[in-house]
N, C-alpha and C positions, 0 to 999 in steps of 0.2 A: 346464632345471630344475637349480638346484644343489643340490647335496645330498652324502652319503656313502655307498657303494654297496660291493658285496660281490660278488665273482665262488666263488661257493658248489662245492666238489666233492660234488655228494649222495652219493655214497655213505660216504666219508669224514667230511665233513663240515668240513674243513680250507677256509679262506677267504685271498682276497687281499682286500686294503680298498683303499677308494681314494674322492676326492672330485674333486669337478669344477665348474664353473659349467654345464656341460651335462652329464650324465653318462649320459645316450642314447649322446650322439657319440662319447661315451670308452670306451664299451662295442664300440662299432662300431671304433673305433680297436684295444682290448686283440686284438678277435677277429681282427684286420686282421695284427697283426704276431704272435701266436700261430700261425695259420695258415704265416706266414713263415716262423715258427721265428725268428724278430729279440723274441721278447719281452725287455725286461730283468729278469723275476724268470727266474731258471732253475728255481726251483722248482715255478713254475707252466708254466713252458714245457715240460718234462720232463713234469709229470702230463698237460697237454693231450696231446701227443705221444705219450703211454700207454694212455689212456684217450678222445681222441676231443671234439669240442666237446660232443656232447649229454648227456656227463656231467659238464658243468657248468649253472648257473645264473646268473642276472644278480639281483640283490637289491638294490631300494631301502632301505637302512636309515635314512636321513633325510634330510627335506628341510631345508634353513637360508640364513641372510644368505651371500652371497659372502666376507664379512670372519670369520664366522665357522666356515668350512670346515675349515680348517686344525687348530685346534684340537680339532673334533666328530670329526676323522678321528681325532689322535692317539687321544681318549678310548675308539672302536672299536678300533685293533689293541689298549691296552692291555688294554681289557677283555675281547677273541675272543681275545687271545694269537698274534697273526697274525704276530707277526716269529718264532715259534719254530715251527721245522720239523714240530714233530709236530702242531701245530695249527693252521700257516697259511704262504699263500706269499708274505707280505711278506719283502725281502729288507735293508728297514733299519728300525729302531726306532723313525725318526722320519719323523714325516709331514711330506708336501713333501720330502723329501730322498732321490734315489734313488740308489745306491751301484751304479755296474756291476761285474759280475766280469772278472777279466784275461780270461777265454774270449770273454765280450763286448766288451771291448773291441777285440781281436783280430778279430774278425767283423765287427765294423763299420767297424776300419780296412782288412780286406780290402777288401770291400763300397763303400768311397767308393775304390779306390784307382786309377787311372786314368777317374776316371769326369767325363764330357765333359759341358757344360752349355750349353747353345745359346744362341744371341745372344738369343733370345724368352723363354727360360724369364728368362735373367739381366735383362730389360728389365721384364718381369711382376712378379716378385719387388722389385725398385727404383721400380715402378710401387704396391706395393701397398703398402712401405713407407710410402712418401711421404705416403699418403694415409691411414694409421693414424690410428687417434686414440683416442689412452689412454683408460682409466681413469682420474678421482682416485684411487681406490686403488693404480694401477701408479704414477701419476705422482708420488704422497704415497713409494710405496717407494723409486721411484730417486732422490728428491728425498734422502730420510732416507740412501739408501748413499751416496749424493755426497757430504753433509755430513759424513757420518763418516767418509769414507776423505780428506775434506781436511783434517779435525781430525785424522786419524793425521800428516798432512804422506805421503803415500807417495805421491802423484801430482798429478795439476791444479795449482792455483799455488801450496801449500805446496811448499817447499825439502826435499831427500831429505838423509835420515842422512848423515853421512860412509862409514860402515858399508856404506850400500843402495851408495852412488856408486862405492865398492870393490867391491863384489862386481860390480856393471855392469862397471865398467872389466875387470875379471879374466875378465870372460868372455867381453870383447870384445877384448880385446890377442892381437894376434895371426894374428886373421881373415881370411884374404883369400879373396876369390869369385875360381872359377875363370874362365873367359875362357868357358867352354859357360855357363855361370851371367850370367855378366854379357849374355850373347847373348839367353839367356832372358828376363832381366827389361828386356833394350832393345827386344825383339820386344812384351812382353807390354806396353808403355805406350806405345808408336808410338801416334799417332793418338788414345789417352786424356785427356780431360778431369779434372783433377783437381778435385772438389769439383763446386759446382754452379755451372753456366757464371757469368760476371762481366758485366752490363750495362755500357756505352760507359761512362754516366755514375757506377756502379759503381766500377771501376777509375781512373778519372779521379778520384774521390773517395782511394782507398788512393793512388797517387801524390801527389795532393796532400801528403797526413796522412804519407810515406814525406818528400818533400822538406825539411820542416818538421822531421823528427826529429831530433835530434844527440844525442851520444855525450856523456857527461860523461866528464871529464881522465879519475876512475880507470877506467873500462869503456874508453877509450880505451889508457893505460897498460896491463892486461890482453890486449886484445887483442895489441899493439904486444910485451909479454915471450909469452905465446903463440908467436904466429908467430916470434921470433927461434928461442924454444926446439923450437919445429920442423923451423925450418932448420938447426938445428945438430947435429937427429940425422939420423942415417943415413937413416932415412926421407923426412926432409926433404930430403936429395939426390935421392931417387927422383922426390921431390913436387916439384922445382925442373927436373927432368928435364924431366918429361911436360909440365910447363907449357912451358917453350921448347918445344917438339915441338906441341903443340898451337896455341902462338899463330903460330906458321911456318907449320903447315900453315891455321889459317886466315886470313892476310894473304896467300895462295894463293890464296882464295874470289873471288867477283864482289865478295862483300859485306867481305869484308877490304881489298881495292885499293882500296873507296872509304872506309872507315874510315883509311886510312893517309892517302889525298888530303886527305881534313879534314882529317887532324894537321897535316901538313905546310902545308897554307895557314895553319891555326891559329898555329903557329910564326912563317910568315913574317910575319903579321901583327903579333905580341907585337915581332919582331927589329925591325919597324919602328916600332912604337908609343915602342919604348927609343931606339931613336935619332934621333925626334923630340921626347922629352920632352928629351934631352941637350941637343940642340941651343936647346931654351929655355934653358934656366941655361945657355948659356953666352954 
């Protein structure tokens, strides 16, 4: 049932508002993390906490269209006065918008902080994703944030600020992960799948469409002052470093000695190709 609903203090009289497309289950939910002590109004968490569940009430105050909840809500805290302490435990002014307090959010980064998620919960959860399936209404909204955050240009394929691209750079100059860090996130993607596996004929498609690609002169040019201006800082010594280290140690591998066998017949072959072409012209 959707509607706009009221968790009532009788003796007081003081209300929280609140709307839902089920607002049973949200009732079952409020009572859920009130009991917790995790509610996010603290005003109402405090009174529950004072006074007990049975001096509250559940109040259907109207039933309505899903599209138009949002608005039925605002019109009840305006008119119960629910965002002001002395007459209700709304903790923002606007409906749909819940504002935590630093105490709450403190509790709940406590609360997730070491906290372990098992190969079944996280396969459940990606399992139930998958199998979603919107609303028009949800899909109309993210359809509408999409378009308007590409018309700002602040992410997707619009081009960012000069401004935005400085402040990025400035927050990232500098940065380096520690070697416990780096350890961490090479453990944490072992054996990972990134995105949703690629069929034979899949991938066979993207190398195709990858050979086919080329560089125009200036992205070419670009890259080509790029990497000079690389190598010519300090860094870029470091970054010239690791690379010889890295390609030594893998021409070490099984898979390196046969990579270097190819070059090396490849060559001989080119060294022969030249001094059979010479040999015509002459």
């Amino acid at each position: 049932m959707c509607g706009v609903y009221a968790i009532r203090h009788v003796a007081s009289g003081r209300v929280y508002i609140g709307s839902s497309v089920q607002m049973y289950a949200r009732w079952g939910q409020h009572v859920q993390n009130l009991t917790r002590g995790r509610h996010h109004s603290r005003y109402l968490q405090h009174a529950w906490a004072k006074y007990g569940h049975d001096a509250f009430e559940f109040v259907v105050l109207e039933t309505c269209l899903p599209e138009e909840r949002i608005a039925r809500e605002q019109a009840y805290i305006d008119q119960m006065r629910a965002a002001e302490p002395a007459h209700g435990f709304n903790i923002s002014r606007t409906a749909g918008l819940v504002t935590l307090s630093e105490d709450g959010k403190r509790r709940i980064s406590a609360a997730n902080k070491g906290r372990q998620v098992s190969a079944e919960h996280r396969a459940a959860v990606g399992e139930a994703a998958r199998n979603r399936v919107w609303a028009l209404e949800s899909r109309a909204k993210i359809s509408a944030n999409v378009k308007a955050a590409r018309a700002r240009k602040s992410w997707g394929t619009g081009p960012h600020s000069a401004e935005w691209n400085e402040r990025i750079g400035a927050g990232q100059r500098g940065k380096r992960l520690t070697e416990e860090c780096k350890r961490k996130i090479s453990e944490a993607n072992k054996g990972k799948t990134k995105g949703v596996p690629k069929s034979a004929e899949h991938r066979a498609k993207i190398a195709a469409a990858s050979a086919q690609h080329r560089h125009t002169d200036e992205t070419k040019a670009k890259m080509r002052e790029t990497k000079r201006a690389l190598f010519a800082s300090s860094a870029g010594a470091d970054v010239r470093a690791r690379m010889s280290d890295a390609k030594r140690a893998f021409y070490q591998t099984p898979e390196g000695m046969a990579v270097r066998e190819r070059l090396r017949e490849a060559a001989i072959m080119q060294s022969h190709s030249r001094r059979t072409d010479g040999e015509l012209f002459h």
